[in-house]
KEKE-3310 file (N, C-alpha, C; in steps of 0.2 Angstrom, whole numbers, plus 5000, padded with zeros to 4 digits):
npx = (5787:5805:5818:5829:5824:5819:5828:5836:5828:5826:5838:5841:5830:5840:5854:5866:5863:5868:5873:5869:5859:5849:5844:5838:5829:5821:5815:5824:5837:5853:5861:5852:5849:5860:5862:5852:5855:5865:5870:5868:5880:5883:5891:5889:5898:5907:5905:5920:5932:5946:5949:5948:5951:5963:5966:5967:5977:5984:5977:5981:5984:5971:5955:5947:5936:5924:5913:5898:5884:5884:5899:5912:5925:5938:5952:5966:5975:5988:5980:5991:6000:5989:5983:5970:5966:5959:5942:5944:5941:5943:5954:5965:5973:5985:5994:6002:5996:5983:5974:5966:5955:5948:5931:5926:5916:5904:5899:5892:5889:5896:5899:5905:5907:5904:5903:5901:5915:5919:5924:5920:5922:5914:5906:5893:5884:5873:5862:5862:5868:5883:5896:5911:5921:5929:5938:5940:5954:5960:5974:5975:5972:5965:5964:5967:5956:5947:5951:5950:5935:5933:5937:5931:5917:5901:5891:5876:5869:5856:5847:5844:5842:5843:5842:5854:5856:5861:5866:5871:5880:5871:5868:5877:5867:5868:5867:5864:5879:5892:5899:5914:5919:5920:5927:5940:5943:5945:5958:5967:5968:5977:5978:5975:5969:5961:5948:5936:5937:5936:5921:5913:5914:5910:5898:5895:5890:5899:5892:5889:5897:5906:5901:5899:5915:5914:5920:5932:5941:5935:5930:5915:5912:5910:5898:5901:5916:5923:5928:5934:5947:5951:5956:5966:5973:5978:5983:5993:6002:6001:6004:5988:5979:5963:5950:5936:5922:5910:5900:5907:5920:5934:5941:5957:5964:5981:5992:5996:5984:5976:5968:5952:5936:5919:5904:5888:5880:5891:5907:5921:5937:5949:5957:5972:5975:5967:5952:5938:5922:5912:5893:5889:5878:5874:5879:5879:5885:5900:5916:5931:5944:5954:5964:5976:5990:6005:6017:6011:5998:5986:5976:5959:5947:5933:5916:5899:5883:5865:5862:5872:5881:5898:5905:5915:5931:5944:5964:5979:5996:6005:6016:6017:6024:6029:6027:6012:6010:6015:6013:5998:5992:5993:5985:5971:5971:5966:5954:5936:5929:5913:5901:5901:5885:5872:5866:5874)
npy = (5837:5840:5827:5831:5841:5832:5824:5834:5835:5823:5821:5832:5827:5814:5816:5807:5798:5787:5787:5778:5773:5782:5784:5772:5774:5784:5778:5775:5773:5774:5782:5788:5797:5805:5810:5818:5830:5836:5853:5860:5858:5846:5838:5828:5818:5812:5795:5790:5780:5776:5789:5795:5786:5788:5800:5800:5797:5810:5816:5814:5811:5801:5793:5777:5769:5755:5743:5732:5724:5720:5724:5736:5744:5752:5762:5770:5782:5783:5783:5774:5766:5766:5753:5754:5750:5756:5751:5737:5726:5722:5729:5739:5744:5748:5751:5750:5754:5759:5745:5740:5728:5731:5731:5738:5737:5736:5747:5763:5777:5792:5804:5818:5826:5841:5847:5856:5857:5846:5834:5823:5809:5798:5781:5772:5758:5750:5749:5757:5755:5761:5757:5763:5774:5789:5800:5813:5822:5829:5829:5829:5835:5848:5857:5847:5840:5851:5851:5837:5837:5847:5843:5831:5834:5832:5836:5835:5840:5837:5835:5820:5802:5788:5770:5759:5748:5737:5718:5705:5690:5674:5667:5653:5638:5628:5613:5596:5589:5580:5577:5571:5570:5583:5589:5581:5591:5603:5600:5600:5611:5622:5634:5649:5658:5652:5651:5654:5653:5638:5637:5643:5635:5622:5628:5632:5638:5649:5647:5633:5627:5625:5618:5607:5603:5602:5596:5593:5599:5613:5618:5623:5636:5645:5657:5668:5670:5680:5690:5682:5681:5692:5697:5687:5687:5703:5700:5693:5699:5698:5697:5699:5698:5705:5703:5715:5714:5720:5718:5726:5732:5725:5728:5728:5726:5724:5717:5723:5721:5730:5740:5731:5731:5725:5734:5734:5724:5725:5722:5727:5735:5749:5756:5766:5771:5761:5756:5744:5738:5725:5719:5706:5701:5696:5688:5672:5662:5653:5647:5639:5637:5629:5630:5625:5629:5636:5634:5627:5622:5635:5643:5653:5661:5663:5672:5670:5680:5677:5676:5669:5675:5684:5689:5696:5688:5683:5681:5673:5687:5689:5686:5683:5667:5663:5652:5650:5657:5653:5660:5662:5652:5646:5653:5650:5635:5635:5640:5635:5623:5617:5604:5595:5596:5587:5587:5590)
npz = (5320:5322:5318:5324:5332:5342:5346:5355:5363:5372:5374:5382:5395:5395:5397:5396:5385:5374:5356:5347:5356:5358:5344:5342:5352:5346:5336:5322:5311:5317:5307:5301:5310:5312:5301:5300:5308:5296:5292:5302:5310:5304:5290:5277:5268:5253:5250:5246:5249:5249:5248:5261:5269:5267:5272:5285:5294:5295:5303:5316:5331:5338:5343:5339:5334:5334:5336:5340:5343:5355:5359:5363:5355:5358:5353:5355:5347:5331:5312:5302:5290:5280:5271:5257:5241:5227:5225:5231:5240:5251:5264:5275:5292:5298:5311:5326:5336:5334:5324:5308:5299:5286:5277:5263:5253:5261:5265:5265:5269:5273:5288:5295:5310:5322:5335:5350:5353:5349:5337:5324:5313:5304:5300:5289:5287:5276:5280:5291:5300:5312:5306:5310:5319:5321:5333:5337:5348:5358:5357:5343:5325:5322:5310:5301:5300:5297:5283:5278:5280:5269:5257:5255:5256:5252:5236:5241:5252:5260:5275:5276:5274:5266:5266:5259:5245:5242:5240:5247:5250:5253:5270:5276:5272:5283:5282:5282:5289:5287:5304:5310:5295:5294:5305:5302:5291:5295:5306:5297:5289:5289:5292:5302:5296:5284:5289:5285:5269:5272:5280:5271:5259:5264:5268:5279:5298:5308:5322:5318:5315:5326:5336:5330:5330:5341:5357:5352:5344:5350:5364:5374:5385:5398:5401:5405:5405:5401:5411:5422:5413:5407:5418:5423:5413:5414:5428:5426:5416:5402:5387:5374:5361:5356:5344:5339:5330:5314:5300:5291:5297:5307:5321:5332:5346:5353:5365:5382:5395:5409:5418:5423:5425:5430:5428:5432:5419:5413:5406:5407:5400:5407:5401:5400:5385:5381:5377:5383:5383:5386:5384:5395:5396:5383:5379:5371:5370:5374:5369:5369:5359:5344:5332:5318:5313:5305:5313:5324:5336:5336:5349:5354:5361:5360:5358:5356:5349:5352:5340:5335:5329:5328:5344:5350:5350:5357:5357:5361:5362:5346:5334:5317:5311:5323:5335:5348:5362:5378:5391:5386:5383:5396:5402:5397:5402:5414:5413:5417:5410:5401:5403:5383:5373:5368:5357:5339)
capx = (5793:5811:5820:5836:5821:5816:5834:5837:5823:5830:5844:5836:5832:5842:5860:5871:5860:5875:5869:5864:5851:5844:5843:5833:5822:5816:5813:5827:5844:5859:5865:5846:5850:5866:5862:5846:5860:5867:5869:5869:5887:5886:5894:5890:5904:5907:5908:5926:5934:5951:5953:5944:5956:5971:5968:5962:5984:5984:5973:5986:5982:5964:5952:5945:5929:5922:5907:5894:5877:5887:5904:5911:5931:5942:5957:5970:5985:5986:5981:5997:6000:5984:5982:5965:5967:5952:5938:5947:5936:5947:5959:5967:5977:5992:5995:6006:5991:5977:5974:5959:5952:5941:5927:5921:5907:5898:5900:5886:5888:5900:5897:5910:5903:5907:5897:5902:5922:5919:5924:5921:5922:5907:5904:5887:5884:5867:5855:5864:5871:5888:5904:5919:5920:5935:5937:5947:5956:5967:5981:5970:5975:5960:5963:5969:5950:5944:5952:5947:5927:5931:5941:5928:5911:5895:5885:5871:5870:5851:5847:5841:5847:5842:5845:5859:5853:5870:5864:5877:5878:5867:5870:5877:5862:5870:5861:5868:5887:5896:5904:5922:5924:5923:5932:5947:5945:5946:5963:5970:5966:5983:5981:5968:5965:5960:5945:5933:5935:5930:5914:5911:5915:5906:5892:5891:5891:5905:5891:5886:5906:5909:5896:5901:5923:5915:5922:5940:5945:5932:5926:5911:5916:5904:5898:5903:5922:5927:5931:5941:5952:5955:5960:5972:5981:5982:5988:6002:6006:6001:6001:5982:5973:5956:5946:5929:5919:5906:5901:5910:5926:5936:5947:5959:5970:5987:5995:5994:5976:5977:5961:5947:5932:5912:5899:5882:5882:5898:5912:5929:5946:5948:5966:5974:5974:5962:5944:5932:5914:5906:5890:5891:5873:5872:5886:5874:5890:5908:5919:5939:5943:5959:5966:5984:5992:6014:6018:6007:5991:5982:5970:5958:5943:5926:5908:5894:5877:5861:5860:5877:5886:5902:5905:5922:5939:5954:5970:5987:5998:6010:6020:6018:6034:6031:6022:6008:6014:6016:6008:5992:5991:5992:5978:5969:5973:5965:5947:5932:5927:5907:5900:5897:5880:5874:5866:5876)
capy = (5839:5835:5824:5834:5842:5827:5822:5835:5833:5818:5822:5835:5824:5810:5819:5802:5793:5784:5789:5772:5771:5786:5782:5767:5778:5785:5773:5778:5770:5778:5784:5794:5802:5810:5814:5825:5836:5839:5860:5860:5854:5839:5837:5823:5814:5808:5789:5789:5776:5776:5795:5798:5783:5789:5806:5801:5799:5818:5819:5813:5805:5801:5788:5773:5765:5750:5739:5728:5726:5718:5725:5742:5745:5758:5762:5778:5779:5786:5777:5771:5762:5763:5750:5753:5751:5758:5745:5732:5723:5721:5734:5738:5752:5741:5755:5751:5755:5756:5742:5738:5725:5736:5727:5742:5734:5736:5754:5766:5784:5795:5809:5822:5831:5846:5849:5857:5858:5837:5831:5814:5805:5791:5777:5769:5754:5751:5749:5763:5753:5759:5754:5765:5781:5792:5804:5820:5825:5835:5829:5828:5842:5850:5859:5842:5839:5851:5851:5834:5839:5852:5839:5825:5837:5829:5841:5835:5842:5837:5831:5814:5798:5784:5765:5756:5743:5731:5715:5702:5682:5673:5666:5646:5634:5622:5609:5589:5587:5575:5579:5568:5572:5593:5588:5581:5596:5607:5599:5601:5619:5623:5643:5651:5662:5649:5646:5658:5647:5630:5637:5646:5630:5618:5629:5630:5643:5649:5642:5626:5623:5623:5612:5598:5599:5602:5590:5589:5607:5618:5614:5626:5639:5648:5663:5675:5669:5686:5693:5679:5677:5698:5698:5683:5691:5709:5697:5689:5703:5694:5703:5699:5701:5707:5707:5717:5719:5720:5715:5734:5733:5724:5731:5722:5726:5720:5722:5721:5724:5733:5739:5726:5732:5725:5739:5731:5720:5728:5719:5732:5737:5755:5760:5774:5770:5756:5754:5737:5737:5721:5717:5701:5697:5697:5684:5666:5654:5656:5643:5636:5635:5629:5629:5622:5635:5631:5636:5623:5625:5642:5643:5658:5660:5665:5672:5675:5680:5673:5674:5665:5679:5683:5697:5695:5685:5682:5676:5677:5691:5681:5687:5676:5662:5663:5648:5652:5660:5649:5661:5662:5643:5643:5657:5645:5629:5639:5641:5629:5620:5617:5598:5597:5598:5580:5586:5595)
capz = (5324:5316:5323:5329:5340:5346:5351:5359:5368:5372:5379:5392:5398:5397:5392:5395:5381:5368:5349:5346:5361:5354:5338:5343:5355:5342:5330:5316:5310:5318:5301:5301:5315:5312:5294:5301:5309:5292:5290:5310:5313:5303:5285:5273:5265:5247:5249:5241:5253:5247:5252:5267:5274:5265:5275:5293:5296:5295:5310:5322:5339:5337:5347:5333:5338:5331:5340:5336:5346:5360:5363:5358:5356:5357:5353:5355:5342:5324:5308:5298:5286:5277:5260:5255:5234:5224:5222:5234:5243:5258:5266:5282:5294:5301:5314:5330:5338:5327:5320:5307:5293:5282:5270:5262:5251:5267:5268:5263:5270:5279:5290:5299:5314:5326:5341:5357:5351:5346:5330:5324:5305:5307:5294:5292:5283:5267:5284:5296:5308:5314:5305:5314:5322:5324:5339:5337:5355:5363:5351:5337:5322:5319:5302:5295:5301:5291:5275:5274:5275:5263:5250:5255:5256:5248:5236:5243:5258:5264:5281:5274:5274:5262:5264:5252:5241:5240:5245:5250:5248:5257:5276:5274:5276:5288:5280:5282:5288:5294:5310:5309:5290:5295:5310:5300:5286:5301:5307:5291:5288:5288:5293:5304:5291:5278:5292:5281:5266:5274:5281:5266:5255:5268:5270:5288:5299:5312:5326:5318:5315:5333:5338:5324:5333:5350:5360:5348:5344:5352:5373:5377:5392:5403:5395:5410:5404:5398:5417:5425:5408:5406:5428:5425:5408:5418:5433:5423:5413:5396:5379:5373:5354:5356:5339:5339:5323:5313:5293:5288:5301:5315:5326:5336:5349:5354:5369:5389:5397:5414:5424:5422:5431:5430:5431:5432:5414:5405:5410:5404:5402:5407:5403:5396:5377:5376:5380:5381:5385:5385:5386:5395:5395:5376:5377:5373:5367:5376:5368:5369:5351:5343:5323:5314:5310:5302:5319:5329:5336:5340:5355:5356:5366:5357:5360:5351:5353:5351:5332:5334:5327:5334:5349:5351:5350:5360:5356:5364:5355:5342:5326:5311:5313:5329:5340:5354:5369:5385:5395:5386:5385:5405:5403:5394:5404:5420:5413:5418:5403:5402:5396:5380:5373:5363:5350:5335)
cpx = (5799:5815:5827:5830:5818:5822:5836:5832:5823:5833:5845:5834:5834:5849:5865:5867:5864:5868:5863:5859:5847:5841:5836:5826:5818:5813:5815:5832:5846:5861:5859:5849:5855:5866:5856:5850:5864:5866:5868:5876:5888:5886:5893:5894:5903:5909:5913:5930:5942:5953:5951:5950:5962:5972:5969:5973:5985:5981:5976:5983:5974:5961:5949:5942:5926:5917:5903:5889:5881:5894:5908:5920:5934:5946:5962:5974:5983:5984:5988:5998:5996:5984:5974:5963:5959:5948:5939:5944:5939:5953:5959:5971:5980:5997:5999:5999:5984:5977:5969:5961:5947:5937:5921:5916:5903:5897:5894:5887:5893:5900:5903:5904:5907:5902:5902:5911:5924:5919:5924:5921:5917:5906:5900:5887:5872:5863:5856:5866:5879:5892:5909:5915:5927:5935:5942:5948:5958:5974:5984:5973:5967:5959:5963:5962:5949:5946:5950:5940:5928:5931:5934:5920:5907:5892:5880:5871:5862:5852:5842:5846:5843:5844:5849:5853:5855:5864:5870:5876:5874:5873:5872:5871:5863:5864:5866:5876:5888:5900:5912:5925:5927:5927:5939:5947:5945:5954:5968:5970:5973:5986:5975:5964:5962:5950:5937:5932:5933:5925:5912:5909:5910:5900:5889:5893:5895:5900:5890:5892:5908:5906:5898:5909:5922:5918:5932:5943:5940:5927:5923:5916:5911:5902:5899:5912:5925:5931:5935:5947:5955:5958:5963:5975:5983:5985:5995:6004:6007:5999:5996:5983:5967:5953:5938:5926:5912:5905:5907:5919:5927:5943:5951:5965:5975:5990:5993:5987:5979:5972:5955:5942:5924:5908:5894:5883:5886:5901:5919:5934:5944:5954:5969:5973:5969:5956:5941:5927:5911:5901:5888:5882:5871:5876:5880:5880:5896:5912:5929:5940:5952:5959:5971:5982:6003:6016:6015:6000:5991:5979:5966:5951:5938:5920:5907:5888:5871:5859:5866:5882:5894:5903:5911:5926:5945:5959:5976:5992:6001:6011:6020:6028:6035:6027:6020:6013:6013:6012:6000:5990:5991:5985:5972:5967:5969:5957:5944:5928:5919:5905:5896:5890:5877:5873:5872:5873)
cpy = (5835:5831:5828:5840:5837:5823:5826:5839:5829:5817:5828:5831:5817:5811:5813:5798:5793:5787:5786:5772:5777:5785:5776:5770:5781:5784:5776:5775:5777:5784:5791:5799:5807:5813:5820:5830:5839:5847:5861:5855:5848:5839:5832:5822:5810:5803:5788:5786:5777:5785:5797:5793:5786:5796:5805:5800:5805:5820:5817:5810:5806:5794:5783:5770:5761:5745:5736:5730:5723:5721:5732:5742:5751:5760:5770:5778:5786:5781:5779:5764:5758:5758:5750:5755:5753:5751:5739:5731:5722:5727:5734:5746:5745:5746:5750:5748:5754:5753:5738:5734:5730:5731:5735:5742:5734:5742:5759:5773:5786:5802:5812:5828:5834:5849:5851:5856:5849:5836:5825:5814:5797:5788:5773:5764:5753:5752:5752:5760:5757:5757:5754:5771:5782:5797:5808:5821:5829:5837:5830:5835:5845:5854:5853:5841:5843:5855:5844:5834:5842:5847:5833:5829:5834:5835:5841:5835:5843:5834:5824:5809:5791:5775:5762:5752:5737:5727:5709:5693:5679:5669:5659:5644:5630:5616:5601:5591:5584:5579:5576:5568:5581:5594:5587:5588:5602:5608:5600:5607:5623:5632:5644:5656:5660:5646:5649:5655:5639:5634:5638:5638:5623:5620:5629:5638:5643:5645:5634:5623:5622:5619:5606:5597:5599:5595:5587:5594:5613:5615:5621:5629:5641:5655:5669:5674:5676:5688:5690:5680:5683:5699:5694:5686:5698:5708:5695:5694:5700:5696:5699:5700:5702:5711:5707:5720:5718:5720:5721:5733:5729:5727:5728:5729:5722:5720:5718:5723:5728:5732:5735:5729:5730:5732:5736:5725:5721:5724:5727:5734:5744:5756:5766:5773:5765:5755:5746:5738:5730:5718:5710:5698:5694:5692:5677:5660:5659:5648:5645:5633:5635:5627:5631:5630:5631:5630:5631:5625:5631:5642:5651:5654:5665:5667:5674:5675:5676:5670:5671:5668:5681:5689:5698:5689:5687:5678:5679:5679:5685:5686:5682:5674:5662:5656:5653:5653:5655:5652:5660:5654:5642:5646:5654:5640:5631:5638:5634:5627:5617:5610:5601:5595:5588:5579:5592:5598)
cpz = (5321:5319:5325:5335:5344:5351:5355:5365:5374:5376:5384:5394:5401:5395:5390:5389:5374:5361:5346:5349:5358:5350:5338:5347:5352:5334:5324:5316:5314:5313:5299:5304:5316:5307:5295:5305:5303:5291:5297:5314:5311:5295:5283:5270:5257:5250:5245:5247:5255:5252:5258:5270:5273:5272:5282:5296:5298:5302:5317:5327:5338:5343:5341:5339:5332:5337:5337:5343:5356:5366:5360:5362:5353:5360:5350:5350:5334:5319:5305:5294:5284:5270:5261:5246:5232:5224:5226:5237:5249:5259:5275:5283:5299:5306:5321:5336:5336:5322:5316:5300:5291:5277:5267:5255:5253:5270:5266:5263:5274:5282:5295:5303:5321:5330:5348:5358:5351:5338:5329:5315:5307:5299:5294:5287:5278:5274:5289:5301:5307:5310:5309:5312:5323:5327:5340:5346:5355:5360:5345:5332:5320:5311:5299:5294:5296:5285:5274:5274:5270:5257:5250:5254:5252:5244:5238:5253:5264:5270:5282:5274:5270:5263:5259:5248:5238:5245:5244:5251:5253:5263:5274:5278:5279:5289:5284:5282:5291:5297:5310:5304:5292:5301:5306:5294:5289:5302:5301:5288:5283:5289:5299:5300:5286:5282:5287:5273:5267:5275:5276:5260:5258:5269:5275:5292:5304:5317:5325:5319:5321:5337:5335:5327:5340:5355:5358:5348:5346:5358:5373:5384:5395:5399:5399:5409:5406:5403:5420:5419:5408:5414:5426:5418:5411:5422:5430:5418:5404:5393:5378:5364:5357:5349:5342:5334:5320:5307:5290:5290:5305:5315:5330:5339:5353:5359:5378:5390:5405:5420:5420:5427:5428:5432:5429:5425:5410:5409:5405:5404:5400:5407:5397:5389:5374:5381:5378:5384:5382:5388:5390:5396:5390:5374:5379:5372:5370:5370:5366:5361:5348:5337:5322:5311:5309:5309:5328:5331:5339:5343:5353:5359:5364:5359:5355:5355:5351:5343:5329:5329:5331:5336:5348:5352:5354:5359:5360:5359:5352:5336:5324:5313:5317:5335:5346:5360:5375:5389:5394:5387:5393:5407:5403:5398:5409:5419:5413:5413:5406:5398:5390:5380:5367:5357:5345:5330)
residu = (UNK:UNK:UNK:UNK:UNK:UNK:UNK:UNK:UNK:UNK:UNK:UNK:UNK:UNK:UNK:UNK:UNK:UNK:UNK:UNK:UNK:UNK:UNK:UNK:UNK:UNK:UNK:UNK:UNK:UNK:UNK:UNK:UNK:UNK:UNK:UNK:UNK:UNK:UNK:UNK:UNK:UNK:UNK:UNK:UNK:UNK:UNK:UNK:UNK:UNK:UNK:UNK:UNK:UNK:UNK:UNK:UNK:UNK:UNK:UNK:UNK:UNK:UNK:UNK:UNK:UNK:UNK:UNK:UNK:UNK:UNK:UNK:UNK:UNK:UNK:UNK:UNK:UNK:UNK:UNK:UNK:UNK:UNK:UNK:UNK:UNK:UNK:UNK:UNK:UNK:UNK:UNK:UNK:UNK:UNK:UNK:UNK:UNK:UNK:UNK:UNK:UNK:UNK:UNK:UNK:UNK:UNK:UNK:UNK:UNK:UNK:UNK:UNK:UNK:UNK:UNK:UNK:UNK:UNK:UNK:UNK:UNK:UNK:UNK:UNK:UNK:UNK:UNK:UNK:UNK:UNK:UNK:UNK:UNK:UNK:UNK:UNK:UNK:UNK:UNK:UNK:UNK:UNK:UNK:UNK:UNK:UNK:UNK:UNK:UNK:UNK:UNK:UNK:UNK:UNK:UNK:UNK:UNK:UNK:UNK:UNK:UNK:UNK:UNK:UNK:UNK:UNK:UNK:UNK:UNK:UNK:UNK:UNK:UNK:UNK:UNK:UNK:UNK:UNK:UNK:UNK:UNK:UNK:UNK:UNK:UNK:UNK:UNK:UNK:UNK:UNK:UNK:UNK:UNK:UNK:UNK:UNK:UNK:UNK:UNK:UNK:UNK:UNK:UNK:UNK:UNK:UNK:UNK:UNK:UNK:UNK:UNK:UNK:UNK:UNK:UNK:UNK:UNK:UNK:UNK:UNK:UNK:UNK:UNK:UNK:UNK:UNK:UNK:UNK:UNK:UNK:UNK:UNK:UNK:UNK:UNK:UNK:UNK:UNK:UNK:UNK:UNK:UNK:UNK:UNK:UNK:UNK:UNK:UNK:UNK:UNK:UNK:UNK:UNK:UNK:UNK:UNK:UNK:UNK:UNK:UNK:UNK:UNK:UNK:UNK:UNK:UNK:UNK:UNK:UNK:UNK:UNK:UNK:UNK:UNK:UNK:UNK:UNK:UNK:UNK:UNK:UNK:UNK:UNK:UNK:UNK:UNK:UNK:UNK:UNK:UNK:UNK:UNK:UNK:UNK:UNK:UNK:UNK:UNK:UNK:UNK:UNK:UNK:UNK:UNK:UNK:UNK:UNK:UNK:UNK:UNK:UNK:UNK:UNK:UNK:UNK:UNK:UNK:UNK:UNK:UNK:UNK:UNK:UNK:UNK:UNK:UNK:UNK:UNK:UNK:UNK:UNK:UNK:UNK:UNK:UNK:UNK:UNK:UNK:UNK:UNK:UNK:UNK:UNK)
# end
């Protein structure tokens, strides 16, 4: 039986089941799953990075989705102001609205699909998870859709799908650290973007590093934070950051929050332009985390999950040259801090 009769199998009877749960129901990566629709409304894509982003502007008001295994975001707008140079290991869309980090070394395949007057553009990464998804609407140009399958079309057009075979540095072994040296090479940073080469350079991992300043630059939260902290920025009316990503991509949005609503383990913002879904039982580490930056210190407020990767991020908005917001700092000042733990 092939697998797109087995999905929609599947979806008789269970029509609300996301891609990914399927995928999983029936023991295949994502990236299988959509490629075994290939020649039934699904088009494989030359991995040419550069122009598949250069195009997706052309596509007008779209929906950008980006998730990891915990929290899934989306966001409404156009891309603009893409730089993503040939061969560049780093890229981005600096959009208003849509706004993304691109790492495309971590990219693998890319698929354009049209089901039931749905188009999307899906990017999967060497082992089929998920990268980013784009989501044509109502606003959406559909020709620009598809001239770019045409210009991007794969000659290979089977409905197979292969793992990558890119492998990528190893994880730091968070062997021996002193705690009050990587404390002080913390406070000295001098950026919060500089915070990827300390780990990197100390060999520690983003959980181990918060466990060695806990207590100085990083206080443990509750790991249900998420919901009091998005009701008191909708209540005060406080522009927010929200990065959500995953090795390929993060997405962040910038901006006020609105409706917050729990439904069984999601906690999310349901507002007109921007979605959050997070799982908040997948959330094992909350922490209050602060790092120098020219401007004084930064606070944001972190999760991850059990493999100590990270779910999501929050900060209060801010333009470089700009110090931390007062509001968010009062946002901040509000949540109930958890003791620390003794060991590091």
């Amino acid at each position: 039986m092939s697998l797109q009769t087995q999905l929609e199998q599947l979806l008789a009877q269970s029509p609300r089941t996301r891609p990914r749960d399927a995928a999983r129901q029936l023991g295949v990566s994502e990236a299988a799953l959509v490629a075994s629709g290939v020649g039934q409304g699904t088009t494989r894509l030359r991995p040419e990075w550069t122009a598949l982003f250069q195009a997706l502007p052309s596509l007008g008001d779209v929906m950008a989705l980006t998730r990891n295994e915990a929290a899934v975001h989306e966001r409404r707008g156009r891309y603009e102001r893409v730089q993503l140079p040939e061969g560049a290991p780093v890229g981005g869309a600096f959009g208003e609205e849509i706004d993304l980090r691109l790492f495309p070394r971590r990219w693998h395949s890319a698929f354009a699909t049209e089901r039931d007057g749905r188009r999307t553009i899906q990017l999967f990464d060497h082992q089929g998870e998920a990268v980013h998804k784009v989501h044509l609407g109502d606003d959406s140009d559909p020709a620009a859709f598809d001239a770019l399958v045409e210009s991007l079309r794969d000659p290979d057009q089977s409905p197979l799908w292969t793992p990558g075979a890119a492998s990528f540095p190893a994880e730091p072994d968070d062997g021996e650290v002193d705690a009050a040296d990587f404390c002080d090479a913390w406070a000295t940073m001098g950026d919060p973007h500089h915070l990827h080469t300390l780990l990197r350079d100390r060999r520690v991992s983003r959980r181990r590093a918060l466990r060695l300043i806990e207590g100085v630059h990083a206080h443990r939260l509750p790991t249900t934070v998420s919901g009091p902290l998005l009701s008191a920025a909708a209540a005060a009316e406080a522009p927010i950051m929200i990065f959500v990503g995953n090795p390929g991509c993060i997405q962040i949005h910038i901006g006020p929050v609105r409706r917050v609503k729990a439904v069984g383990e999601w906690m999310n913002v349901l507002d007109p332009r921007f979605n959050l879904h997070l799982r908040e039982d997948l959330v094992a580490e909350a922490w209050q985390v602060r790092k120098p930056s020219a401007e004084g210190w930064v606070h944001s407020v972190e999760l991850l999950d059990a493999r100590g990767e990270v779910i999501l991020l929050f900060f209060g908005a801010r333009k470089p040259g700009k110090p931390e917001r007062e509001d968010w700092r009062a946002l901040l000042a509000a949540l109930p801090i958890v003791a620390p733990h003794s060991s590091k």
